[in-house]
C-alpha positions in Angstrom: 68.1 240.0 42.7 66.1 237.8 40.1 69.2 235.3 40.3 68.6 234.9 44.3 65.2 234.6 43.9 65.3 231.8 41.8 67.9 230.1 43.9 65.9 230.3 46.8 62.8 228.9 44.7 64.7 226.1 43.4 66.2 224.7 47.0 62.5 225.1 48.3 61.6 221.9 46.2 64.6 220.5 48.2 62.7 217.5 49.9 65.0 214.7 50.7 68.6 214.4 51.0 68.9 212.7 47.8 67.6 215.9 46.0 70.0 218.1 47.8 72.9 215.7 46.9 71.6 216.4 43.1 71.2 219.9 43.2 74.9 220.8 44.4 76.5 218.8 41.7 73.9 220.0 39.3 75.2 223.8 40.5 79.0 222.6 40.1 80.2 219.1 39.8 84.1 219.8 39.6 83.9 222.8 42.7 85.1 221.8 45.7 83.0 220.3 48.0 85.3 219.7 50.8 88.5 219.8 52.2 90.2 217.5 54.7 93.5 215.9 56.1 93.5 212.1 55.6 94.8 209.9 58.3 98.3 210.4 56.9 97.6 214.0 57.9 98.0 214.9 54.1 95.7 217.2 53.0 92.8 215.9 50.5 90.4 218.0 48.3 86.6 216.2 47.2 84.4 217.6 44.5 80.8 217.3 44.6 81.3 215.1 41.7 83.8 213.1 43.7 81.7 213.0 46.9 78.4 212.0 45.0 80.4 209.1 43.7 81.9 207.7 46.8 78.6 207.9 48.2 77.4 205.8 45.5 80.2 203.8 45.6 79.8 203.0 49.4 76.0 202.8 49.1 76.5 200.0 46.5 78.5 198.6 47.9 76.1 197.8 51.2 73.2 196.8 49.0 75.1 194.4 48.0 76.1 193.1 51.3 71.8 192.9 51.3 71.7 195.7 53.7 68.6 197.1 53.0 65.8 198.9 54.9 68.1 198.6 57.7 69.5 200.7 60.8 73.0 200.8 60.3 75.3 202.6 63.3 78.4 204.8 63.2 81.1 205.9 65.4 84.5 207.6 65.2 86.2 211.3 64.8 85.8 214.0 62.2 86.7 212.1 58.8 85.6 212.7 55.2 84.7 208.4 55.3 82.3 209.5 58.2 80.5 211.8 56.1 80.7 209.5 52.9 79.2 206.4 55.1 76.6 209.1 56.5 75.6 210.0 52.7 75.9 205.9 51.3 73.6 204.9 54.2 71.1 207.3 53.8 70.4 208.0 50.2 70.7 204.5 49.9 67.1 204.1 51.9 68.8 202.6 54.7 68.7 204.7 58.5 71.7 205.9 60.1 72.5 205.9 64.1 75.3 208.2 64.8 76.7 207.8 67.8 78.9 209.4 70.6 82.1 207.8 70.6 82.7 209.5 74.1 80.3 207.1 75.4 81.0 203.4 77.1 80.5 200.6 75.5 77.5 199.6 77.7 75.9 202.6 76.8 76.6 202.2 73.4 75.1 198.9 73.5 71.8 199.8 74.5 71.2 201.9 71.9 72.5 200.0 69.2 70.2 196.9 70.3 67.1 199.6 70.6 67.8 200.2 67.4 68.2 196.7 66.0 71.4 197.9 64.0 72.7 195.5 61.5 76.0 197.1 61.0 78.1 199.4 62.1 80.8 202.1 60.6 83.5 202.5 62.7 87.6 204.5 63.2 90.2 202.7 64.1 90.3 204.7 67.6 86.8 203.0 68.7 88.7 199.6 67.6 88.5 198.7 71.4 85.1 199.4 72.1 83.9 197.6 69.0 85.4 194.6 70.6 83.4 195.1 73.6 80.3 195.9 71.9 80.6 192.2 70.2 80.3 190.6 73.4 77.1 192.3 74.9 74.2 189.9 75.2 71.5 190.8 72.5 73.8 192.9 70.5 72.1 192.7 66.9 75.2 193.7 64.9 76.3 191.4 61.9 78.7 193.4 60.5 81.4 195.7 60.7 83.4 198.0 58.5 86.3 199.8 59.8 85.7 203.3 58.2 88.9 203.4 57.3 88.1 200.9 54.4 85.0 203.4 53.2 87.4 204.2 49.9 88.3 201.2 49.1 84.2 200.2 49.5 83.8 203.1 47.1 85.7 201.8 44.7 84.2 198.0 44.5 81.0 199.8 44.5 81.6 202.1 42.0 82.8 198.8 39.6 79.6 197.3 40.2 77.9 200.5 38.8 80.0 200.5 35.8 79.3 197.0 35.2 75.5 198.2 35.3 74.3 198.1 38.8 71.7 200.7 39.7 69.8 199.7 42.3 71.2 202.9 44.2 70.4 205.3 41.6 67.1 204.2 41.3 66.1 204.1 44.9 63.3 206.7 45.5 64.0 208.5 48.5 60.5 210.3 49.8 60.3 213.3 52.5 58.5 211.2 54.8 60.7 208.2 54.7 63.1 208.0 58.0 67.0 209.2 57.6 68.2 208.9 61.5 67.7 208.0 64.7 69.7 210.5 66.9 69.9 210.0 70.8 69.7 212.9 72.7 72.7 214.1 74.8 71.4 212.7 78.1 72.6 215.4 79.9 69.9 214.8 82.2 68.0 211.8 82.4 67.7 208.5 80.0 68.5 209.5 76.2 66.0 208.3 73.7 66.1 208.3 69.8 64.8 210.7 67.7 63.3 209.9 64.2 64.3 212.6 61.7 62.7 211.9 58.3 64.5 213.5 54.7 61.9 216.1 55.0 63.0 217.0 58.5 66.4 217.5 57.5 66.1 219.1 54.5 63.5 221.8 55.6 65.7 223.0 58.1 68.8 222.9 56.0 66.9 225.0 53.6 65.3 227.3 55.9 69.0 227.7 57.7 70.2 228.5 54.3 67.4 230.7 53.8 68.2 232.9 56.9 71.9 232.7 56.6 74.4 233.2 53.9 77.8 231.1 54.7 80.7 230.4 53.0 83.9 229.1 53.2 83.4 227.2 56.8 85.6 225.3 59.4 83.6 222.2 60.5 85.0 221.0 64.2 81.7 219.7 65.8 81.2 216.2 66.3 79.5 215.2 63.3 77.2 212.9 65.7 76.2 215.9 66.7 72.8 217.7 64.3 74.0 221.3 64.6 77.2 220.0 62.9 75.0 218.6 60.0 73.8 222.1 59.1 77.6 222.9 57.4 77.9 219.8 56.0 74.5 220.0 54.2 74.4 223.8 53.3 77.6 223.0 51.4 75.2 221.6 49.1 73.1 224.4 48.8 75.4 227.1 48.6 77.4 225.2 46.5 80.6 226.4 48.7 83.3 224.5 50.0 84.1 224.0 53.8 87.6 222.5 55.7 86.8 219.7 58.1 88.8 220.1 60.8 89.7 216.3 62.5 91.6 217.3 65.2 90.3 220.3 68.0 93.6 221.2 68.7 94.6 222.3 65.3 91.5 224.3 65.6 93.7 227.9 65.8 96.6 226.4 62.8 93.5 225.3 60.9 91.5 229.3 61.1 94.9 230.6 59.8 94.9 228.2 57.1 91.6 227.9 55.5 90.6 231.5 56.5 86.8 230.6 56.9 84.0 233.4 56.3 82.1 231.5 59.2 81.7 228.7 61.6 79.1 227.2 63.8 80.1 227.0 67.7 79.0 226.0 70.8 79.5 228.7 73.9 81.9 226.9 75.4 84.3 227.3 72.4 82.7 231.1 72.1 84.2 231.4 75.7 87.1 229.6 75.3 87.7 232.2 72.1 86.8 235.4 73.7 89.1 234.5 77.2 92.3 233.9 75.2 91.7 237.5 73.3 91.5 239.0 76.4 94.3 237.0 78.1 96.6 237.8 75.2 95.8 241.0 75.8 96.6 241.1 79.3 100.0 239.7 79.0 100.9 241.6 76.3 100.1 244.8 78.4 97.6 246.0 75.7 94.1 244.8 77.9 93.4 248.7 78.1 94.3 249.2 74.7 91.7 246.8 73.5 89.5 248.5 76.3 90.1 251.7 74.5 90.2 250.4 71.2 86.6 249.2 71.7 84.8 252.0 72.9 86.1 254.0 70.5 84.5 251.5 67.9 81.1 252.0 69.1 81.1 255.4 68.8 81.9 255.1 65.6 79.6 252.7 64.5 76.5 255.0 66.0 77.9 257.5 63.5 77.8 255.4 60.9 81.8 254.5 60.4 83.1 250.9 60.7 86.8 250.7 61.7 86.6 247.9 63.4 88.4 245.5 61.1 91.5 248.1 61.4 91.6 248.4 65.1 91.6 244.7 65.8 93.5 243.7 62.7 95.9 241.7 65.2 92.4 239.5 66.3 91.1 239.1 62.9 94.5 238.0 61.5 94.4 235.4 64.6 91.2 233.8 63.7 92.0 233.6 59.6 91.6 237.1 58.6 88.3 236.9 56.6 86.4 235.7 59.8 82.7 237.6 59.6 80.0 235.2 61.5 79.8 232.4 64.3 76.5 231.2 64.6 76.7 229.7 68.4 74.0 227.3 69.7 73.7 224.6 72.1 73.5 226.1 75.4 73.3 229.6 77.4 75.6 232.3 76.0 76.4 235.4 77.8 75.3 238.6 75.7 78.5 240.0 76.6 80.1 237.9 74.0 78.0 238.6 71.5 78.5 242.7 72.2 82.1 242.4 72.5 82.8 240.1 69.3 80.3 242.9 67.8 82.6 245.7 68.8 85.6 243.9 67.3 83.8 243.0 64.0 82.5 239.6 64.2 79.3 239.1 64.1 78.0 236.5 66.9 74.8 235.2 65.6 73.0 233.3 68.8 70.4 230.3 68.2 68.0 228.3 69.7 67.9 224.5 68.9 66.7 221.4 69.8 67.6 217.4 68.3 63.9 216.9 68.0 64.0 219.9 65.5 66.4 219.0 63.4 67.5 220.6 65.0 68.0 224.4 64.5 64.6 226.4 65.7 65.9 230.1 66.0 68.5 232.3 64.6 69.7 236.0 65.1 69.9 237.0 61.5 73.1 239.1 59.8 70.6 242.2 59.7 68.2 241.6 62.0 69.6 240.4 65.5 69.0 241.3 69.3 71.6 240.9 71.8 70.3 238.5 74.7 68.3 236.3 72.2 68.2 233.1 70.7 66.5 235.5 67.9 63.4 234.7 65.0 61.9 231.5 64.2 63.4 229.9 60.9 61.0 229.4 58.4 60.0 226.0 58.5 58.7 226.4 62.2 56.8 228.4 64.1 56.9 228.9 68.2 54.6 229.9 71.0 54.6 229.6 74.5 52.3 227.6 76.6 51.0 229.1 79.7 52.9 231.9 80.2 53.1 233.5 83.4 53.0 237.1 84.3 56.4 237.9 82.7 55.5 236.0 79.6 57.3 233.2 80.6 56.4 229.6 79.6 57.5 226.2 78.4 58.5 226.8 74.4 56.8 225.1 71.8 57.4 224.3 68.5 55.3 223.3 65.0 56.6 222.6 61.7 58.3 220.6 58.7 61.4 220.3 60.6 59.9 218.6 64.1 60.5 214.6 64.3 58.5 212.1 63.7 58.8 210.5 67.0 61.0 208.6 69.5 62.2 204.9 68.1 59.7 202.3 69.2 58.5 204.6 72.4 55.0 205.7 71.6 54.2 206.4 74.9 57.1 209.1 75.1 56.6 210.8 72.0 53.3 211.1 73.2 53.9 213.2 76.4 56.0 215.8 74.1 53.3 216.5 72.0 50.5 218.8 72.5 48.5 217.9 69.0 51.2 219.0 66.5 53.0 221.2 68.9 56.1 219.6 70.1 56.7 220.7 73.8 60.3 220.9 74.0 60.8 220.9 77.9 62.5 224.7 77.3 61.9 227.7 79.6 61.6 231.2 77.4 59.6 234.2 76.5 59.1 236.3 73.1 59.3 239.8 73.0 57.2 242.1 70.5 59.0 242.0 67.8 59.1 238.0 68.0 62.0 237.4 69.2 63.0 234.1 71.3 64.8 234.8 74.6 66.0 231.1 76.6 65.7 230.9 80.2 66.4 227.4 81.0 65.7 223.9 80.6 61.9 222.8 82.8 63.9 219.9 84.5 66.2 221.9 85.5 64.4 224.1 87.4 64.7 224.6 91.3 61.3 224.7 92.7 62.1 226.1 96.6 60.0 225.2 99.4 58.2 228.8 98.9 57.0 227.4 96.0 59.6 229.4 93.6 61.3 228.3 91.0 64.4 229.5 89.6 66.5 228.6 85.9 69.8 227.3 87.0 71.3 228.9 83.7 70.4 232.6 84.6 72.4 232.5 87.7 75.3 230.3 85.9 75.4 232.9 82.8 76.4 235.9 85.3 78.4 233.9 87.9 80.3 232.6 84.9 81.1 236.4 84.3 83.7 236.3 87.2 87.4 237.1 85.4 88.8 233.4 86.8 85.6 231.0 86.6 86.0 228.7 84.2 82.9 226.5 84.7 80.3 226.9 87.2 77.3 224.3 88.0 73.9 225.8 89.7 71.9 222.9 91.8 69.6 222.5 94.6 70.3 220.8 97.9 68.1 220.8 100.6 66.4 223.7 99.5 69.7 225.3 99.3 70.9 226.5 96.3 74.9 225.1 95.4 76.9 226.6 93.0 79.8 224.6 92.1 82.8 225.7 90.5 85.9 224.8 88.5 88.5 227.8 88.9 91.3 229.7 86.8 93.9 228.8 89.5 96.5 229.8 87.1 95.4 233.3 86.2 94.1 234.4 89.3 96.4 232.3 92.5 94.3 233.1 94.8 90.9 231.9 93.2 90.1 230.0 96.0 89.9 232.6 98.4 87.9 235.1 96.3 85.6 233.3 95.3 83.7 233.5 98.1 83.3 237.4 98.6 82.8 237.4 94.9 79.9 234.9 95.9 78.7 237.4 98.6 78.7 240.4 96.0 76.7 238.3 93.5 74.3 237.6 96.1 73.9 241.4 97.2 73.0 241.9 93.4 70.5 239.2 93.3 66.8 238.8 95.2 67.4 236.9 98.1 65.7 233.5 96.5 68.1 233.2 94.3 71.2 233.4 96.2 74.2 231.0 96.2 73.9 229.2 99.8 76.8 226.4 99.3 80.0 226.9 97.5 81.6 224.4 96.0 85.2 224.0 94.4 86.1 221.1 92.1 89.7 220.1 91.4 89.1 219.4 87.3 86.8 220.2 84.9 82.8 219.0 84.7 82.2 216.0 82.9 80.9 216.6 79.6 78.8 215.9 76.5 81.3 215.2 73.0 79.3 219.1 72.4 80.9 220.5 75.5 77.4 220.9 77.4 77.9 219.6 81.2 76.3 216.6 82.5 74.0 217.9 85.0 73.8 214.7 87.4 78.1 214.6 87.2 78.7 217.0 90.6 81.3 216.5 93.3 81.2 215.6 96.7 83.9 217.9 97.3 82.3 221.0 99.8 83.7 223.7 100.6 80.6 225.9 102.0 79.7 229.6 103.1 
């Protein structure tokens, strides 16, 4: 107990990324820090020591390009060099844009010139878009290294430490200084930049760490992305290793492999999970088996006796075998999930988040947790909900070490999210006694009907989703109907076309008439979406198919 104690004191004086560099090396400079497969698919192992070298390497090596107090971009896939470019940019007081490499090279342009970026990192699979980017009026960028050269950076860096350079070293990294500038998704609407300072980062790193206890991970989110950051930095607290997986369709081969302890998801991939368990089951003939198998489990749990790990040995073995935790976040997940995973011995821990945060806000924790919520504020914040209405329900708010310090050059934006130092986070949700967060919906997404009522497109999504054979499912308004529109499970269920429309009806018997499904819709392929699997909102079809 006094050994946890002091840990947790000692990553509280954790302010800047720098410092959290330092204190997992200090905790074990020759344990593993990560594991990866390089673009030989070989597989390569990094110490901490290792890493906190090729960061200096790489960092030094840009310094003395005379890249300082600079914006400097990246692009490309999962890659130990992404993370080592992220580290050398950052620690060495320069700001780092990450960007989506899903994204056009027009749209990549304007935020690269809103930035001013002086260089970029980038894979050899953006190679063609790089091209393009060097040919948009304006662009601002003077150089560019292929990150597939990071190592060999590392190296020429590294000489010019040994022959006495420390400029890196030395650099004083405060909390307040500015690490990134992160563009939101722009699943709605025009993205913007968010400032996250050292002290951002790190107080929700710790606080994450603080709340959770993870081991052992498998990293697949797009390390643009800030909920992927919170692996890659509590590495450093925990002083644990992690796999980074580089290709999503290994994702199953790479469970088995590494046998992670936990992982941080988004729903989609929760779904995508939990309908192959259950479609393995059906085809094997063993769907009322696991039916079975499951009730029995939570009667034995209410008496105190955990089998669960021995009825769904099969599942556990499929996912790695160790597999405890998935901490899910991004989106609207269906509690469901989080019952059923329960019943077979995972823990599904659900979150709320938000870029602007740093982006983690809420967390289920391993012993205290509520189905149906996002769960209890992380320490480094605290929430509230301004003007409630009669069910408690308001726009979320948000207040502490981990809220940005703005939008990049927009003053006039970062103004209208902030209610003093209460960051309005355009969110729709309610807290129950006990303080835990429940997510409704995002405010622009709301349909406000002519009667003046206004409905969360993600409430009626989460249960029409719960149809065995819809994969996807958008909710929308169109003159002052309400659409839902829907990509099908033609495959498993032939006739998908047909039902779907009396399974429409029965969802509308079981909701209040304002929020019934007026228009159907059926698409042909999936929704567009965001590199973190959300769907762009404005992306619908103008295929109809109506009731």
């Amino acid at each position: 107990m006094r050994r946890t104690q002091q840990i947790i004191e000692e990553i509280d004086n954790i302010r800047d990324l720098k410092a959290l560099v330092a204190y997992g090396v200090g905790r074990g400079p020759d344990c593993k820090y990560l594991i990866f497969r390089d673009e030989n698919n070989e597989e390569r192992t990094k110490t901490f020591a290792e890493a906190r070298d090729d960061f200096a390497g790489v960092g030094t090596f840009l310094l003395r390009q005379g890249l300082r107090n600079c914006n400097i971009a990246i692009i490309g896939e999962n890659s130990y060099e992404w993370i080592a470019a992220y580290f050398a940019v950052v620690l060495g007081g320069n700001v780092l844009v990450p960007l989506d490499r899903e994204m056009q090279a027009d749209e990549l342009a304007v935020q690269i010139i809103t930035c001013g970026c002086r260089a970029i990192f980038y894979s050899q699979k953006c190679s063609d878009k790089i091209e393009r980017l060097k040919a948009e009026p304006g662009m601002t960028l003077e150089y560019f290294f292929c990150l597939s050269d990071a190592m060999d950076m590392a190296a020429e860096g590294r000489k010019t430490i040994e022959d006495g350079d420390s400029e890196f070293a030395d650099k004083e990294i405060k909390p307040d200084d500015l690490a990134c500038i992160v563009f939101t998704s722009g699943t709605t609407g025009r993205s913007k930049g968010v400032m996250l300072t050292h002290g951002n980062l790190t107080a929700n790193a710790v606080a994450i760490c603080r709340s959770l206890n993870g081991k052992h991970t498998v990293g697949f989110l797009p390390l643009h992305h800030t909920f992927s950051w919170a692996s890659m930095f509590a590495g450093f607290i925990f002083n644990e290793y992690g796999f980074l997986c580089t290709d999503y369709r290994r994702l199953v081969n790479d469970f088995q492999q590494y046998k992670p302890q936990n992982f941080a998801a988004v729903p989609l991939v929760v779904e995508k999970i939990h309908s192959t368990i259950w479609r393995t089951a059906e085809r094997s003939g063993k769907a009322s088996l696991l039916r079975r198998g499951m009730a029995v489990s939570r009667l034995l749990m209410r008496l105190g006796i955990d089998k669960r790990r021995v009825f769904f040995k099969d599942i556990h073995r499929h996912l790695g075998g160790n597999l405890e935790m998935i901490v899910c976040g991004g989106a609207s997940l269906d509690p469901v999930h989080e019952r059923e995973f329960y019943d077979m011995g995972i823990l599904l821990l659900n979150g709320y988040g938000i870029t602007e945060c740093s982006p983690v806000v809420t967390v289920n924790r391993i012993d205290n947790f509520r189905f149906g919520s996002v769960g209890l504020p992380l320490p480094c914040n605290e929430i509230k909900i301004a003007d409630p209405d009669e069910n408690g329900v308001g726009e979320i708010l948000v207040r502490g070490s981990n809220v940005m310090a703005g939008y990049y050059n927009d003053p006039q934006a970062t103004a209208q999210v902030f209610d003093g130092d209460w960051f309005r986070t355009g969110d729709i949700g309610r807290i129950d006694a006990d303080g835990f967060l429940y997510f409704i919906g995002r405010k622009k997404n709301l349909i406000v009907l002519k009667n003046g009522q206004n409905i969360a497109p993600e409430e009626l999504e989460d249960k029409l989703a719960r149809i065995p054979y819809v994969l996807e499912v958008l909710v929308y308004q169109e003159d002052n109907r309400i659409v839902g529109e829907f990509y099908l499970d033609e495959t498993a269920e032939p006739h998908a076309r047909e039902k779907i429309h009396n399974d429409v009806k029965s969802f509308n018997r079981s909701m209040p008439t304002g929020k019934n499904i007026g228009v159907v819709r059926i698409r042909d392929n999936e929704f567009p979406k965001t590199t973190t699997m959300k769907i762009k909102r404005n992306c619908v079809s103008g295929q109809r198919e109506e009731e």
